[in-house]
N, C-alpha and C positions, 0 to 999 in steps of 0.2 A: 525781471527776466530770469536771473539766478533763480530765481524762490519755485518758477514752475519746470526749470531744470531738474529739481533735488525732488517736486513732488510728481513730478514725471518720473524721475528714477526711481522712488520710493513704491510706486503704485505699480510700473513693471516688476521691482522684485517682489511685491506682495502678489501681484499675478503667476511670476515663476513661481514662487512658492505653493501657491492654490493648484497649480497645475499639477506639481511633483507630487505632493500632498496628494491629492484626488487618485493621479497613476499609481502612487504605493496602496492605497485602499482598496482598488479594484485590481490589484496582484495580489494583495493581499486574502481577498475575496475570490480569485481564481483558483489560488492555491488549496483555500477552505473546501472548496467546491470542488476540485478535484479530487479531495482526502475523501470527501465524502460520497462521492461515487466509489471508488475504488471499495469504501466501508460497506456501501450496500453488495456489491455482489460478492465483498467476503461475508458478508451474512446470508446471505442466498447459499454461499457453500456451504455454511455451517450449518446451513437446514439440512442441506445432501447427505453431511459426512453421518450423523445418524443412522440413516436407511441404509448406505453401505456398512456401516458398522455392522448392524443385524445381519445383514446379507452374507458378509466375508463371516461373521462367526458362525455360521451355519455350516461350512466346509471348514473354516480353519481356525478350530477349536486351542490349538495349541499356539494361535499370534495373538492368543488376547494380549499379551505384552505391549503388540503395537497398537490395537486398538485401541486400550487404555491410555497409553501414550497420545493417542489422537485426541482422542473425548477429555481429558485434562488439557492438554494443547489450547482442544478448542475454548473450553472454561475460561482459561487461563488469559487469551488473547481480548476480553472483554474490558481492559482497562481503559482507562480515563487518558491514559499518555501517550499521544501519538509515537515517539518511539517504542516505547513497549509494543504498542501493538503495531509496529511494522517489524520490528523485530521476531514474535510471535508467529507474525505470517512465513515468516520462513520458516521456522521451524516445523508450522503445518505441513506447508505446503513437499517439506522434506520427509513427514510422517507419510503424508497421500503417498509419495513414490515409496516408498519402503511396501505399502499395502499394495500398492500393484504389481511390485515385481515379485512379494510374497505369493498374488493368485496364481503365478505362473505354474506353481507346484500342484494346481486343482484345475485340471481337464475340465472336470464337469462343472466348477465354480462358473468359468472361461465362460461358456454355455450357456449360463441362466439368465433368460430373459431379463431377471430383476435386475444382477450384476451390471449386465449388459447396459442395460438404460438406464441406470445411474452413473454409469461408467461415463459412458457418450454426455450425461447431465455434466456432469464433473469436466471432461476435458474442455464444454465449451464455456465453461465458467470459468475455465484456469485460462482460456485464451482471452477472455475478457477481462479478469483478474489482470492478464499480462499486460494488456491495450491500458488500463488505466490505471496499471502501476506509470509505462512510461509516459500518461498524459500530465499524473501527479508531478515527475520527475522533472518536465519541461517546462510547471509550471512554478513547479520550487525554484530552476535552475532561473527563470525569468525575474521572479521575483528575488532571489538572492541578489544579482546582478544589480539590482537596484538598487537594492538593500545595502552595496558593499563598492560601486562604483560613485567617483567623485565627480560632481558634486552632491548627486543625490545622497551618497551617504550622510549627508552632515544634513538634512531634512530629516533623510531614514531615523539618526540616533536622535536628532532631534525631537521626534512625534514619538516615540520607543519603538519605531519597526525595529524586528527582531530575524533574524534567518529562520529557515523551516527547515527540518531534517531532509534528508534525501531517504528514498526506499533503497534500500542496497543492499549486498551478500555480506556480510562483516566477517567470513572467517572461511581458511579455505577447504575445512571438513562439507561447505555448505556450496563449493564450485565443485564438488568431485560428485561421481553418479554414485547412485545408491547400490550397497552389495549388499543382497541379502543370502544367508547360506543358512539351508533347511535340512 
């Protein structure tokens, strides 16, 4: 009777375990899959920032600074590290606002059909950029949870689940609006 107590108990924690096991794989796979949304329509904007670039240097010959600044940005954010390249997206995405508050000084920039509709391209890519930054962010914050509460953590360190970064502002030049003076 003992002996089917202990392989009764034995076969329970080998099921809790299967179970934890399995829920950290599929957070672990939510999280992935979240990066990688977010990855496509930052790449959808990095096709954008080109055609603006052209655009804004046609009237604002004297920001190539910031342009440059964009076009190395965007270079730059193609690494292999998920931090780097969320870190990177800020910094884009703090170059885009320096560019737009730059056309303010070009009337007829303002005006151009082309500006215009890359503009409109742009904002509704940064509003979906926005949507799955915070989808990444709930799904990091889900799976860390698991990753770092007991008992699943001692499964987590067990199997090597590991935490995921969070997308965040890291500094507060990057929480204050953009000033540009021309």
């Amino acid at each position: 009777m003992m002996v089917y107590v202990i392989i009764g108990v034995v076969v329970l924690l080998l099921l809790l375990l299967l179970v934890v096991y399995n829920s950290l794989v599929s957070l672990r796979n939510k999280v992935n899959e979240a990066f990688a949304t977010m990855d496509v329509f930052l790449k959808k904007r990095f096709d954008l920032i080109p055609s603006l670039v052209e655009v804004v240097k046609g009237y604002a010959r004297h920001e190539t600074d910031v342009l440059q600044q964009v076009t190395r940005l965007r270079t730059a954010v193609s690494s292999n590290d998920r931090s780097g390249q969320l870190e990177g997206e800020v910094r884009i995405s703090d170059a885009l606002k320096t560019i737009f508050v730059a056309v303010e000084a070009y009337p007829e920039l303002k005006a151009n059909n082309s500006f215009l509709t890359l503009q409109e391209q742009l904002a509704k890519m940064e509003d979906e950029i926005s949507l799955s930054r915070r989808y990444y962010n709930g799904s990091v914050r889900e799976y860390n949870n698991k990753c770092q509460m007991f008992p699943l953590n001692l499964v987590a360190s067990l199997f090597g689940f590991k935490t995921a970064p969070m997308f965040s502002v890291n500094s507060d030049a990057e929480r204050q609006a953009v000033n540009v003076k021309i």
